[in-house]
C-alpha positions, 0 to 999 in steps of 0.5 A, a space after each residue: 500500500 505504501 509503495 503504490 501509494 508513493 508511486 501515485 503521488 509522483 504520477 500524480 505531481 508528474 501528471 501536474 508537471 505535465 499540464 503545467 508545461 502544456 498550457 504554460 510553457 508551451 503556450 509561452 512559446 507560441 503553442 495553442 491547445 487548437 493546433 492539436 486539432 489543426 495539423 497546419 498551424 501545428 508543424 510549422 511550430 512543432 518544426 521550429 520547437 522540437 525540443 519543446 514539443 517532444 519535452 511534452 511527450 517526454 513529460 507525458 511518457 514519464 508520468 505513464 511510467 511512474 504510474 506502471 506498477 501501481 495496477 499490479 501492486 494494488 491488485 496484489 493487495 486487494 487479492 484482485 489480479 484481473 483489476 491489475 491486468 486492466 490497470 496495466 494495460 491501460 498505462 501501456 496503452 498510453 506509453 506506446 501512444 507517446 511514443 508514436 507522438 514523439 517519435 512521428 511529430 518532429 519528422 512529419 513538421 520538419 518534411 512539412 516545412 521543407 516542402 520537399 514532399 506534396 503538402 497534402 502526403 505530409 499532411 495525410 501522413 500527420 493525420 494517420 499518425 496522430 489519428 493513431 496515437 490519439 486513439 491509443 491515447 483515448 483508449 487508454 483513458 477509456 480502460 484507466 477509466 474503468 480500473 479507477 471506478 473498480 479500485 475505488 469500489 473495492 478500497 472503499 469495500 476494504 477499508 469501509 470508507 465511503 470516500 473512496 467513492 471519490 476515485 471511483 467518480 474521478 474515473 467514471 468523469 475519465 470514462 466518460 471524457 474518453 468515450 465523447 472524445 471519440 464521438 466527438 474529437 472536437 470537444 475541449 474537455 479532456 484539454 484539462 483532464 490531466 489536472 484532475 487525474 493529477 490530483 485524484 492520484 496525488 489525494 488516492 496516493 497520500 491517502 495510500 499512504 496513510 493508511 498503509 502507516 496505520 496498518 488499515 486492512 488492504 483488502 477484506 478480511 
């Protein structure tokens, strides 16, 4: 409990950090939220701040990484693996979609700017990539979704706190953020679902911890 508890509250300081350099640093540099869904005004930029960009998807990359063991440690004590299976695969869900963005960006903004290739090939190319990541991306929030409403139920079960309701509620607003994203990509809601799933899992992490300290039962008895 204590370690999944310390491992959330990183996940969730680096999922702050990440949404913090998003709509601060990056927005400081000239970056607008609207270009993730405008590939024209995106590499242009993206080409001119490479560095910055993929410090985003590095940010991001880091987050899913601190947050990969917590299904698996939180399904061992809960006596509950298939919890864990979800869990964890939703995180790599989200790291292979990172890495399609970090890896594809850089090199379709640079091909768009040189203008070496037709406009329209590059920017077929951009939106296969980024169709492919985003979905990843969203399909990842759709099953972490679903695990936080699951692991909220059986804490508030284990220890008979009704609180734990809060992260179950954190995960259904995921749940359904990921599923309108996918019926609608335009849809501005999930810009700011970083600070709260940085928040919840800073709350549920220090509360892990905590009760972890004072010896609270992990799962039923």
């Amino acid at each position: 409990m204590i370690t999944a508890g310390a491992l959330l509250v990183a996940a969730g300081v680096a999922f702050l950090a990440t949404s913090v350099y998003l709509f601060a640093v990056l927005t400081g540099a000239g970056f607008e939220i609207e270009m993730f869904d405008d590939p024209v005004s995106l590499m242009p930029w993206a080409a001119t701040h490479t560095r910055l960009y993929q410090g985003l998807w590095v940010l991001y990359f880091l987050t899913q990484a601190v947050l990969l063991p917590v299904p698996s440690l939180l399904g061992e004590h809960l006596h509950h693996r298939a919890t864990a299976v979800l869990g964890t695969a939703a995180v790599i869900l989200a790291m292979v979609g990172v890495v399609v963005f970090f890896a594809a960006g850089p090199v379709v903004a640079e091909a768009y700017v040189d203008g070496e290739a037709p406009p329209a090939s590059v920017l077929a190319l951009h939106d296969v990539a980024a169709d492919i990541a985003k979905d990843l991306r969203l399909f990842s929030e759709l099953l972490l979704g679903v695990w936080l409403v699951v692991v909220g139920a059986q804490l508030r079960r284990a220890s008979g706190r009704a609180a734990w309701w809060l992260l179950s509620a954190v995960g259904a607003w995921t749940l359904v953020v990921a599923a309108w994203k996918l019926a609608d990509p335009l849809i501005p809601h999930e810009d700011w679902l970083g600070f709260l799933l940085g928040l919840g899992y800073l709350v549920v992490g220090v509360a892990l911890v905590v009760s972890g300290r004072r010896g609270v039962p992990a799962h039923p008895a």
